[in-house]
TIGUBA-336530 format. One record per residue (C-alpha): residue in one letter; x, y, z. Coordinates in Angstrom, 1 decimal. Layout:
{residu->a | xx->X | yy->Y | zz->Z}
...
END
This chain:
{residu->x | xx->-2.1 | yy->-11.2 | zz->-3.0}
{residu->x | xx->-4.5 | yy->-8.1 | zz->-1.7}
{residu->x | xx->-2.3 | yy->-8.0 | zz->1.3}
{residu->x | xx->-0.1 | yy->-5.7 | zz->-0.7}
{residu->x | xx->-2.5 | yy->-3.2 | zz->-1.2}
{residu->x | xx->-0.3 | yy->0.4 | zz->-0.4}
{residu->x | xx->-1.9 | yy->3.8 | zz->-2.3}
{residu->x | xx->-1.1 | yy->6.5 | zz->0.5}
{residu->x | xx->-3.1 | yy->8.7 | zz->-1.9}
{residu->x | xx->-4.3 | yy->11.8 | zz->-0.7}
{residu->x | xx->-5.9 | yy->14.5 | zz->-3.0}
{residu->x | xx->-7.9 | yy->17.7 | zz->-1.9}
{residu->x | xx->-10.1 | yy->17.8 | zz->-5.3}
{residu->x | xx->-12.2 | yy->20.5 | zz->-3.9}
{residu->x | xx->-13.1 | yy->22.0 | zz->-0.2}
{residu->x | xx->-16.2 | yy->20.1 | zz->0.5}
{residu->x | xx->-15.0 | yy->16.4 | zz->-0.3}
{residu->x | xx->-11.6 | yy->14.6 | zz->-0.2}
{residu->x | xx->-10.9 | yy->11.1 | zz->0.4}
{residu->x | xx->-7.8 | yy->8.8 | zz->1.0}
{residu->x | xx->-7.1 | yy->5.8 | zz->0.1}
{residu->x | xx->-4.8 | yy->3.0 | zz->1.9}
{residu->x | xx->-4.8 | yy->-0.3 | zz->2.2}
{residu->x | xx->-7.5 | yy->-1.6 | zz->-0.1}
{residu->x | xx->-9.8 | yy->1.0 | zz->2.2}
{residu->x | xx->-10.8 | yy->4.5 | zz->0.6}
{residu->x | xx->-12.7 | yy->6.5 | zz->3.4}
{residu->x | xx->-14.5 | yy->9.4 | zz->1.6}
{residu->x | xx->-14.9 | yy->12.8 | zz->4.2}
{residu->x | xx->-17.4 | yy->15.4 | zz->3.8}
{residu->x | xx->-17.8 | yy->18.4 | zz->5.1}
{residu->x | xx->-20.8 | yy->20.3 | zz->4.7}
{residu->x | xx->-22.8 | yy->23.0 | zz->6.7}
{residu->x | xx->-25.6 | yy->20.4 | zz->7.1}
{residu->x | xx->-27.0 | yy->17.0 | zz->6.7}
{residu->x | xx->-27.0 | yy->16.2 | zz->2.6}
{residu->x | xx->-28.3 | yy->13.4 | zz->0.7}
{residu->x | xx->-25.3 | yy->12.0 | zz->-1.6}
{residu->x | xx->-25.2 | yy->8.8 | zz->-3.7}
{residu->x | xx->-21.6 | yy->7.0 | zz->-3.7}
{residu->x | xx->-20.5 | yy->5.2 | zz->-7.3}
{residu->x | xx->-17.4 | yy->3.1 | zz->-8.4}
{residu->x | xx->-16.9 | yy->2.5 | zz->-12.0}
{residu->x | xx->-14.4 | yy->0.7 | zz->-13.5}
{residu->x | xx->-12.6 | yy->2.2 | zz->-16.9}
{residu->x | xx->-15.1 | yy->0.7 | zz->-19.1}
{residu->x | xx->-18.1 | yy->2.3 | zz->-17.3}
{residu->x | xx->-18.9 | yy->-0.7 | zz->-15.3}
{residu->x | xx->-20.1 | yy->0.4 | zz->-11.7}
{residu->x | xx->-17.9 | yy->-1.8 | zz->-9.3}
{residu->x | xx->-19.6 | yy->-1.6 | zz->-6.0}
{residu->x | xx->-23.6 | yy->-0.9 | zz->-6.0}
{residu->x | xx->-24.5 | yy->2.3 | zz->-5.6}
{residu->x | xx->-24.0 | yy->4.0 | zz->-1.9}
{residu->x | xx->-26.9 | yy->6.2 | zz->-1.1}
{residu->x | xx->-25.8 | yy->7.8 | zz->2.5}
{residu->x | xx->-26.5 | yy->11.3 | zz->4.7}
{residu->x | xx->-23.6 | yy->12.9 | zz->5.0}
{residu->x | xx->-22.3 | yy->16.0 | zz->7.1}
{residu->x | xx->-18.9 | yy->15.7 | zz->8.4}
{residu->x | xx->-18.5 | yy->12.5 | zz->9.0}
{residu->x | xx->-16.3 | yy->9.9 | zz->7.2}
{residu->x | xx->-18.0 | yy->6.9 | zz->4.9}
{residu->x | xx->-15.5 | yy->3.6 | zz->4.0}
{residu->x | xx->-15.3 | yy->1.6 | zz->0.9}
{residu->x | xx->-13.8 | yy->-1.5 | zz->0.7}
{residu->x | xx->-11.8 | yy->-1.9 | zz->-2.4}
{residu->x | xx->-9.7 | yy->-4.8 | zz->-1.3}
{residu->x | xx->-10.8 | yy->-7.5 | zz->-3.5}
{residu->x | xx->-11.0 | yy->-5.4 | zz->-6.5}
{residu->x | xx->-7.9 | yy->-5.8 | zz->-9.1}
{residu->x | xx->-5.5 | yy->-3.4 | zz->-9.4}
{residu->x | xx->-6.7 | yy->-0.6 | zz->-11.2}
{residu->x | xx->-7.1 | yy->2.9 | zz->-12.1}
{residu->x | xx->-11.1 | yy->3.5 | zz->-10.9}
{residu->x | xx->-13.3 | yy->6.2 | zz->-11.3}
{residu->x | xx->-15.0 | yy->7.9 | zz->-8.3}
{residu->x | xx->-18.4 | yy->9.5 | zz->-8.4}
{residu->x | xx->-20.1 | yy->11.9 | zz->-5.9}
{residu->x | xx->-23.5 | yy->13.1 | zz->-6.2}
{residu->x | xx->-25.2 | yy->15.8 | zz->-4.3}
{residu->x | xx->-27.4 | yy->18.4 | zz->-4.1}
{residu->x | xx->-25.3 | yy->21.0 | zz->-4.9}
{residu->x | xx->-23.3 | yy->19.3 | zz->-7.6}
{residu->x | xx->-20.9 | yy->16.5 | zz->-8.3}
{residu->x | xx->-17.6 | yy->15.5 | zz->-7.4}
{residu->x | xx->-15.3 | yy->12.8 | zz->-9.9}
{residu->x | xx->-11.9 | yy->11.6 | zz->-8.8}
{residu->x | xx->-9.8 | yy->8.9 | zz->-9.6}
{residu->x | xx->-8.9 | yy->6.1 | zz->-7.6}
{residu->x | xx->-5.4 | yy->4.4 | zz->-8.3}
{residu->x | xx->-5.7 | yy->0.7 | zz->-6.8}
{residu->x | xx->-2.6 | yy->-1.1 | zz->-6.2}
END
């Protein structure tokens, strides 16, 4: 059951993005000195994107995922913007 869904996950990968993860529900939170163009992507351990790609404004305000139908997993997260790229891993259980 998806109900069980508990990852009280919170990693500082570096001082621009950071996300958490609970509950099925990862929530992503930017902070940048302006409005910047970034494109969200979920891939699975054999490269597979999981969710379509999430092309979004962001400043300092948070963005949700919904992971809670996807199977319990190790997941790779992907950030692109601008000014480079953040990759994290997402462990989904």
């Amino acid at each position: 059951s998806k109900s069980g869904i508990f990852d009280i996950n919170l990693r500082f990968e570096n001082n621009n993005i950071y996300y958490t993860l609970k509950h099925g529900q990862l929530t992503l939170y930017f902070d940048f000195p302006e409005a910047t163009s970034s494109a969200i992507n979920i891939y699975n351990l054999l490269g597979e994107k999981i969710i379509p790609e999430k092309r979004c404004m962001v400043f300092k305000s948070p963005v949700n995922i919904d992971l809670s139908k996807n199977a319990e997993a190790i997941y790779l997260l992907s950030v692109s913007y601008p000014q480079g790229n953040f990759n994290g891993k997402i462990f989904l259980r």
